[in-house]
Structures are given as structure tokens and as C-alpha cells.
C-alpha positions as CSV (number, residue, x, y, z in Angstrom):
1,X,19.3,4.8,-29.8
2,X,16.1,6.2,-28.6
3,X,16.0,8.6,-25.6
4,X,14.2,7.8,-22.5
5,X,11.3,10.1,-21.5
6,X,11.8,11.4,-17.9
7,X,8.6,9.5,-16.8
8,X,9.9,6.1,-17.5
9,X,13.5,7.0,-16.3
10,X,11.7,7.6,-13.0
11,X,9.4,5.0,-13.0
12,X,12.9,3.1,-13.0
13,X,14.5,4.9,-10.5
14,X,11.5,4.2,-8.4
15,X,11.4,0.6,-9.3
16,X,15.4,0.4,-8.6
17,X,15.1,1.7,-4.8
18,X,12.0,-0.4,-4.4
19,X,14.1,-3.5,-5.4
20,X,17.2,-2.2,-2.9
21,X,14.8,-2.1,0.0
22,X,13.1,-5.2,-0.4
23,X,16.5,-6.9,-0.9
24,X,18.7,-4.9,1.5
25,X,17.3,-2.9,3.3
26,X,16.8,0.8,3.5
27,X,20.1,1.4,4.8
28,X,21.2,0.4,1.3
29,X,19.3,2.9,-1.0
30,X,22.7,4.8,-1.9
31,X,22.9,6.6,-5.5
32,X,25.7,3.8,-5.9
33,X,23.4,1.3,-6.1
34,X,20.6,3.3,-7.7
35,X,23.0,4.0,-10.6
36,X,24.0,-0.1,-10.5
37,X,20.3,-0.9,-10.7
38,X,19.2,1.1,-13.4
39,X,22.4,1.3,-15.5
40,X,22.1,5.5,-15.0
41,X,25.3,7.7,-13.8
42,X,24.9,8.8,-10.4
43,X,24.4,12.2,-12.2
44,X,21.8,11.3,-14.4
45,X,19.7,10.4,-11.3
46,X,19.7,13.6,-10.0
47,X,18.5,14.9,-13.3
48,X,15.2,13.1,-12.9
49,X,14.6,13.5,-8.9
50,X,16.3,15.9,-6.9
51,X,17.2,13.8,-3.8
52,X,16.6,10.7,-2.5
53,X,13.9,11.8,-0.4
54,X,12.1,12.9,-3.9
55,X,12.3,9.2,-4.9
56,X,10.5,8.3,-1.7
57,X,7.8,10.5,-1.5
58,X,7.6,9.7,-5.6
59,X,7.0,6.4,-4.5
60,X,4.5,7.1,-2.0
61,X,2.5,8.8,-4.6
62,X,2.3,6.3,-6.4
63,X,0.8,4.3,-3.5
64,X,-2.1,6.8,-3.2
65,X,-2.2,6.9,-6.9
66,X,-2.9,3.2,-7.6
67,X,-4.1,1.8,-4.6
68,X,-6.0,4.2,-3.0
69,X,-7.9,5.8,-6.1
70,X,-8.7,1.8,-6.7
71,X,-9.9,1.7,-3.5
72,X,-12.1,4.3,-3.8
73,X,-13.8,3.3,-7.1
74,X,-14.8,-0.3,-5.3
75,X,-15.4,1.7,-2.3
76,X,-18.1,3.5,-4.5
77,X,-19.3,0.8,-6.8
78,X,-22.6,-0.4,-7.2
79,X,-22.0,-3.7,-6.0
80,X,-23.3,-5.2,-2.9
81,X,-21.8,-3.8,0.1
82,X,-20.6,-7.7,0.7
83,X,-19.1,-8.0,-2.8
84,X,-17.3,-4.7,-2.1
85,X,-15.6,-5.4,1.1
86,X,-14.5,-8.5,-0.6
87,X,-12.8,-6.3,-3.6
88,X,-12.0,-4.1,-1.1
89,X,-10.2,-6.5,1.2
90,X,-8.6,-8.4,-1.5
91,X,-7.7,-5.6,-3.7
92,X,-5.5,-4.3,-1.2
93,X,-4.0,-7.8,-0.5
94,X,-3.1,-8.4,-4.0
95,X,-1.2,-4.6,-4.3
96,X,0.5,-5.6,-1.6
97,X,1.6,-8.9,-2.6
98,X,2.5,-7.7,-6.1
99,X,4.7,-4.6,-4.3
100,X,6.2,-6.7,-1.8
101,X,4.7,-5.2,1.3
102,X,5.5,-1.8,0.0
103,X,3.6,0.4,2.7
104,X,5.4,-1.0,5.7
105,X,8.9,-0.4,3.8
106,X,7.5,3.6,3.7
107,X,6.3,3.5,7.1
108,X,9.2,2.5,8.2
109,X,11.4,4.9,5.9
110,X,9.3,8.3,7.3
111,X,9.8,6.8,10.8
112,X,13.5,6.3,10.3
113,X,14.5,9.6,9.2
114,X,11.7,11.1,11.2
115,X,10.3,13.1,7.8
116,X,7.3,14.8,8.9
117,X,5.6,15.2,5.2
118,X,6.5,11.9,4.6
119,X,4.4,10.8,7.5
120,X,1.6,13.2,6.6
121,X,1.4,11.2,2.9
122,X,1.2,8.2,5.0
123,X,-0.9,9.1,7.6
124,X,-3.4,9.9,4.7
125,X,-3.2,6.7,3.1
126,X,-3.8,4.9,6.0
127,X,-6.8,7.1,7.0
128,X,-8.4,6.8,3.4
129,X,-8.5,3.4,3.3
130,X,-10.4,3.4,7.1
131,X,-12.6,5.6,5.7
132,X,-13.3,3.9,2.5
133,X,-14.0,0.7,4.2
134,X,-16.2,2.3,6.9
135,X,-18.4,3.7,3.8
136,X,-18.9,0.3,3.1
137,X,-19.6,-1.1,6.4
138,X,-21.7,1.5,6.9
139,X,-23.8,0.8,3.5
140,X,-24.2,-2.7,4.5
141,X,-25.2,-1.8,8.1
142,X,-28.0,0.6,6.4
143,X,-29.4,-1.9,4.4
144,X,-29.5,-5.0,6.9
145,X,-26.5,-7.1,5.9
146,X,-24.5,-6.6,9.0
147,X,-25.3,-6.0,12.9
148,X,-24.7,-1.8,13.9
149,X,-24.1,-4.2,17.6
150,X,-19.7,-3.2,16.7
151,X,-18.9,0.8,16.0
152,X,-18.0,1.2,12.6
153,X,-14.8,3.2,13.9
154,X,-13.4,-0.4,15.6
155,X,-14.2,-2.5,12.7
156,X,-12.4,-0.2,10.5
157,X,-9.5,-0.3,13.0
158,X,-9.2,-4.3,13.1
159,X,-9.6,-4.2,9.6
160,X,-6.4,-2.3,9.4
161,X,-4.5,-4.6,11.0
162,X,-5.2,-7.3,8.0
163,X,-2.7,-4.9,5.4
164,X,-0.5,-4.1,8.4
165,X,-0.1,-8.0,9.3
166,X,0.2,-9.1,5.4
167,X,2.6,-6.5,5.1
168,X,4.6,-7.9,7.8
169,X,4.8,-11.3,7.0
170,X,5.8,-10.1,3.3
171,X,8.8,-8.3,4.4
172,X,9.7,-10.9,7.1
173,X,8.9,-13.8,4.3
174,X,10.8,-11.6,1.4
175,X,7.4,-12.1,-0.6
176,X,8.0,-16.2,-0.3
177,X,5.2,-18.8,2.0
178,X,2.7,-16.0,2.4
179,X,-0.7,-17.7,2.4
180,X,-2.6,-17.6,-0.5
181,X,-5.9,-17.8,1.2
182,X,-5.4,-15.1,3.3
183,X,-8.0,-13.2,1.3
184,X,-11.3,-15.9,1.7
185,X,-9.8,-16.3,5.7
186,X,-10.3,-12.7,6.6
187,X,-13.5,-12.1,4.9
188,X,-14.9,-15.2,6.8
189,X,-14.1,-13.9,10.0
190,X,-15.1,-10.3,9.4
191,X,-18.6,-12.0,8.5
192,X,-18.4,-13.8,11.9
193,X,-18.0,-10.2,13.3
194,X,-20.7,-8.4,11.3
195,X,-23.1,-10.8,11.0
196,X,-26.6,-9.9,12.4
């Protein structure tokens, strides 16, 4: 039998706490149940991550990994500052819906234990994605698509509350009757608010 490289035993490990969180809470993230997930020794864990708080913030790279360098590239695309927000928007709704609400399960893990690097990873996710979509508010402002009538800063803001609010229902929903459309709805009314 093959060995596992230590990259894809922690890519497990990862995936196993992700799955304990989203189905019982954070509470329940326990090397126990680590081990039970991904068929490791409690000891073998701790071969691939120090603690549990390495899993966590393991997990939070990820998230700037993946989403935000995505984010970015549309953020920095040649498309039309319209066709960007909309990737920008919905790219961010699908990584959520595919990682059942994963931020809000790490915002709510570096509030919990109060972890102050933890909320500095967090705090720059959060802060690179306003940025990112206030580069492309402000490109569409600069070329006439949208009214400059709404600061850039507050647009950016409300915007943040889409992800926030998905993420919400999709914790509160365990990933089931989120609305589909919820993509299409928030770009029509963020073209209500930006429209010249």
C-alpha cells in the first residue's frame, strides 16, 4: 500500500474538521473525531499539523489561497467592469456554497477562542475582497457605467454584507433551501444603486 504524501493527509485533515464544524459544531473539532473522520491515529495527526489551531489557520489559508487570489484575477481582468462585478459577486457566492459558508465558521472560531492572528488572516480577507470590489466600482465609475452620486467606501461595505448574509443562511440552512438566484438578485439591485 502506497504512502500518503503529507499534503494530501492534510488536505484531509482539513477537510475532516471542516466536515465536524459544519455538522456539529466547533465545539466538536476534538482529535477523537479528527482521527474517526479520516481513519488516522490521533498521533498520526499531530504528525502532519502541530495543533488544532495549525488546522485552523491551515484552513484559513486556503481561503485566501483559492478565493481571494480568484478574486483578484476577475478583479483585474479585462472584462467590462459590469461583467466583473458579476464574476466577482458570483464567484464568491459559489465558494461559498461549495464550502458550506466556510468564512463565517472561521470568523466565528478566531472570535471564540479570541486568537488574535487568526483574526488578523481574517481581517485581511475580508479587507481584500472590499478592496478588490472597489477597484471595480471604481473602473466602472471612471468610464461612465455607474453614478460616483454613492462613495465607493459604502458600496463596498453593503456589498460585504451579500457573503456575510449567504454565509449565514448557509450555516443556519446546513447548505439546504439557499436560493439559487441569489446571484442574478444582488446584481440587480446593486445596478439599481449604481446606475447613473
Amino acid at each position: 500500500m502506497t504512502r500518503k504524501s503529507t499534503e494530501i493527509r492534510q488536505e484531509e485533515i482539513k477537510e475532516a474538521v471542516l466536515k465536524i464544524i459544519r455538522t456539529d459544531g466547533i465545539k466538536a473539532v476534538s482529535t477523537k473525531n479528527i482521527a474517526n473522520q479520516t481513519g488516522l491515529s490521533e498521533g498520526a495527526i499531530f504528525r502532519h499539523f502541530k495543533t488544532k489551531r495549525d488546522i485552523i489557520l491551515g484552513i484559513i489559508s486556503d481561503v485566501s489561497e483559492i478565493l481571494i487570489k480568484k478574486l483578484r484575477v476577475i478583479a483585474y481582468s479585462e472584462d467590462s467592469p459590469k461583467d466583473r462585478f458579476y464574476n466577482f459577486l458570483c464567484g464568491t457566492i459559489t465558494y461559498l456554497t461549495e464550502n458550506n459558508g466556510i468564512t463565517i465558521l472561521l470568523f466565528t472560531e478566531a472570535s471564540h477562542t479570541n486568537d488574535k492572528e487568526m483574526k488578523e488572516k481574517l481581517n485581511w480577507i475580508f479587507n481584500s475582497q472590499r478592496e478588490l470590489v472597489g477597484k471595480i466600482i471604481s473602473d466602472g465609475i471612471s468610464e461612465g457605467i455607474w453614478s460616483d452620486k454613492i462613495p465607493i467606501e459604502d458600496v463596498t461595505r453593503l456589498y460585504m454584507g451579500v457573503p456575510i448574509t449567504h454565509n449565514i443562511s448557509l450555516v443556519l440552512s446546513n447548505g439546504k433551501n439557499v436560493d439559487a438566484d441569489v446571484c442574478r438578485q444582488m446584481i440587480t439591485m446593486f445596478d439599481k444603486i449604481l446606475e447613473k
